[in-house]
PAZAPA-4460 file (N, C-alpha, C; in steps of 0.05 Angstrom, whole numbers, plus 32768, in hexadecimal, padded with zeros to 4 digits):
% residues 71
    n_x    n_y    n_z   ca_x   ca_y   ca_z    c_x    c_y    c_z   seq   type   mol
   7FFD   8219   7E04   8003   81FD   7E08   7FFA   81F5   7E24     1      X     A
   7FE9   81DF   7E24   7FDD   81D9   7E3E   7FF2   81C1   7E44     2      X     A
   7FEF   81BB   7E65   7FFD   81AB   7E76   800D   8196   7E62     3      X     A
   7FEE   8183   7E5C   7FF2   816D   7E4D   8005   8167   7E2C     4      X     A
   8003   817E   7E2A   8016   817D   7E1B   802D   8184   7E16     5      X     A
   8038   8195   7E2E   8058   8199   7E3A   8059   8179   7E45     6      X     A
   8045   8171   7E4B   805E   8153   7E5E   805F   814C   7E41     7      X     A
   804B   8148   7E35   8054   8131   7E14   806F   8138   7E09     8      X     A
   806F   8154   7E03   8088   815F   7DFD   80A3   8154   7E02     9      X     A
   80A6   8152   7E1F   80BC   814C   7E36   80CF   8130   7E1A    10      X     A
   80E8   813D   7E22   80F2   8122   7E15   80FA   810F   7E31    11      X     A
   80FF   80F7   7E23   8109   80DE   7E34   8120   80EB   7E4B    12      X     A
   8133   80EE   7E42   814D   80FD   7E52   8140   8110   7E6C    13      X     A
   8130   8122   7E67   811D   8136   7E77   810D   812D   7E89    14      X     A
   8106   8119   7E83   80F3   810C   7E8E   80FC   8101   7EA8    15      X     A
   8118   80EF   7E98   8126   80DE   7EAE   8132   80EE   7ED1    16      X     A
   8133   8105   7EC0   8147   8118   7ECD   8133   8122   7EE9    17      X     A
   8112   8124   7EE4   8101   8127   7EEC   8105   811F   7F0B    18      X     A
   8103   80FE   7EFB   80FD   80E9   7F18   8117   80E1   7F20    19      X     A
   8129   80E3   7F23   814E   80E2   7F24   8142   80DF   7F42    20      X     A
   8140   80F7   7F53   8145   80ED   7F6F   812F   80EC   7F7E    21      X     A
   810F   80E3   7F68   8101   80D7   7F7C   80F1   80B8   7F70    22      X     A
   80FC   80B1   7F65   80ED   808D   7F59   8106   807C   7F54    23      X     A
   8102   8068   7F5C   811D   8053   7F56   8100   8036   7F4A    24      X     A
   8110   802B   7F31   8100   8016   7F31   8107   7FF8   7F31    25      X     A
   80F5   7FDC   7F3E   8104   7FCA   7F38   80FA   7FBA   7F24    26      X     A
   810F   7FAE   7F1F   810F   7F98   7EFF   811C   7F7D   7F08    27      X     A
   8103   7F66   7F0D   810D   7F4F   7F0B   8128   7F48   7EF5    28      X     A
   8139   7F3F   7F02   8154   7F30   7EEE   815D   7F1E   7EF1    29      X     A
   816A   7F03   7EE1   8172   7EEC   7EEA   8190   7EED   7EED    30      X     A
   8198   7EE1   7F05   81B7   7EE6   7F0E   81B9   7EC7   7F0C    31      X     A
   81D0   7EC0   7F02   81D9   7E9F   7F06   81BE   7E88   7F07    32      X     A
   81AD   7E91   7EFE   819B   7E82   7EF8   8180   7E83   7F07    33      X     A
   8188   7E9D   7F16   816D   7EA3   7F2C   8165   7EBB   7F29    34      X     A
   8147   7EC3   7F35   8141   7ED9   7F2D   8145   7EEC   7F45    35      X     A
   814E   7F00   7F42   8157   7F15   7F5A   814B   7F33   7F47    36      X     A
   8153   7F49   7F5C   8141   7F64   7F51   8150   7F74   7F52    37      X     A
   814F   7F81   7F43   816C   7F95   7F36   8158   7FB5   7F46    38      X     A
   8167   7FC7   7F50   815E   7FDA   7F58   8171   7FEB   7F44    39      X     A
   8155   7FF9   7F3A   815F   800D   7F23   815D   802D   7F25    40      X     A
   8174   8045   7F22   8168   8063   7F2A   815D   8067   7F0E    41      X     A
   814A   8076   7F0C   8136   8085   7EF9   8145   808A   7EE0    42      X     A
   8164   808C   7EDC   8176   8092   7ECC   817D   806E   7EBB    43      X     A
   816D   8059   7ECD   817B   8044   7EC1   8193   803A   7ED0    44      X     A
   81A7   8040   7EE4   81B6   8036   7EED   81B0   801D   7EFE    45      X     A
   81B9   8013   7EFC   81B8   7FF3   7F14   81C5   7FFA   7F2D    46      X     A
   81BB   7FFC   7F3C   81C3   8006   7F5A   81C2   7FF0   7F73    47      X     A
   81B5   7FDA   7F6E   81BA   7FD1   7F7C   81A3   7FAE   7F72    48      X     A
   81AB   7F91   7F87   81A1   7F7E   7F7D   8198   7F75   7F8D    49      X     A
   817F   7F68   7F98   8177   7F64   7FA8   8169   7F47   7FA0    50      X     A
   8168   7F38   7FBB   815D   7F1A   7FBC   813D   7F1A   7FB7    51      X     A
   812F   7F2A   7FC1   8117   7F2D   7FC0   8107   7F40   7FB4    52      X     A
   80F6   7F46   7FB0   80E7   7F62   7FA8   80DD   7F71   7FB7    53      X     A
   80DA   7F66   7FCF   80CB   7F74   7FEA   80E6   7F81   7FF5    54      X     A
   80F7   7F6E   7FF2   8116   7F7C   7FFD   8121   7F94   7FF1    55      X     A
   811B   7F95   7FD5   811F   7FAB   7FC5   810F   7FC5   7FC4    56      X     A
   80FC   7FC7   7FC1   80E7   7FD7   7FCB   80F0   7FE1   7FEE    57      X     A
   80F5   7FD2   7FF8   80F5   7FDB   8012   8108   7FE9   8013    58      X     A
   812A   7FF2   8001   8140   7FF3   8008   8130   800D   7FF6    59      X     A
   8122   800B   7FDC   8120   8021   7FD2   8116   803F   7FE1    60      X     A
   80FC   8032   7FF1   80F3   8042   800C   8101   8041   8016    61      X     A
   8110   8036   8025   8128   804F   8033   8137   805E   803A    62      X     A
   813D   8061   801F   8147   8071   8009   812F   808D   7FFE    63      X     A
   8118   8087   800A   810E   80A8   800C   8105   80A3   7FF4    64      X     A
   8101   808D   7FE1   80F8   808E   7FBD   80E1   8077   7FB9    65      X     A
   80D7   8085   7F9F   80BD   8078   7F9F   80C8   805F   7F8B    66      X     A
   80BD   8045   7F93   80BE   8030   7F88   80AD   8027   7F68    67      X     A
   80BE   801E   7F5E   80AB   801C   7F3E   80A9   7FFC   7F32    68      X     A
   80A4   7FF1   7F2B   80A0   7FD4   7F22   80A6   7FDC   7F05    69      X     A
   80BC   7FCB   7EF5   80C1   7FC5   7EE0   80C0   7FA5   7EE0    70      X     A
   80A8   7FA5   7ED2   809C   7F8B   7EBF   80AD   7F7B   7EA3    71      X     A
***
């Protein structure tokens, strides 16, 4: 079994578990009728809400983790 097909393998759960303590991603969300950016850990948790995206991202890097854009 070559590389490429151990990652295909990988289930979802495995995967997540992977990037746990190095990718956080953000996801535009509407709060009270505005849009703000949900900072998310790799597991899906909402960790934190931020006014901007640049603000978010930036909190994510400081935090030592790589930033992800959910579309």
């Amino acid at each position: 079994m070559d590389q490429t097909e151990r990652i295909e393998q990988i289930s979802p759960q495995d995967l997540m578990i992977l990037g746990l303590q190095e990718v956080a991603y953000v996801k535009p969300v509407i709060v009270q009728g505005e849009t703000v950016y949900a900072v998310h850990a790799a597991d899906g948790r909402e960790v934190a809400v931020m006014a901007s995206r640049d603000v978010a991202v930036a909190a994510i890097r400081q935090n030592e983790l790589e930033p992800l854009s959910i579309h």
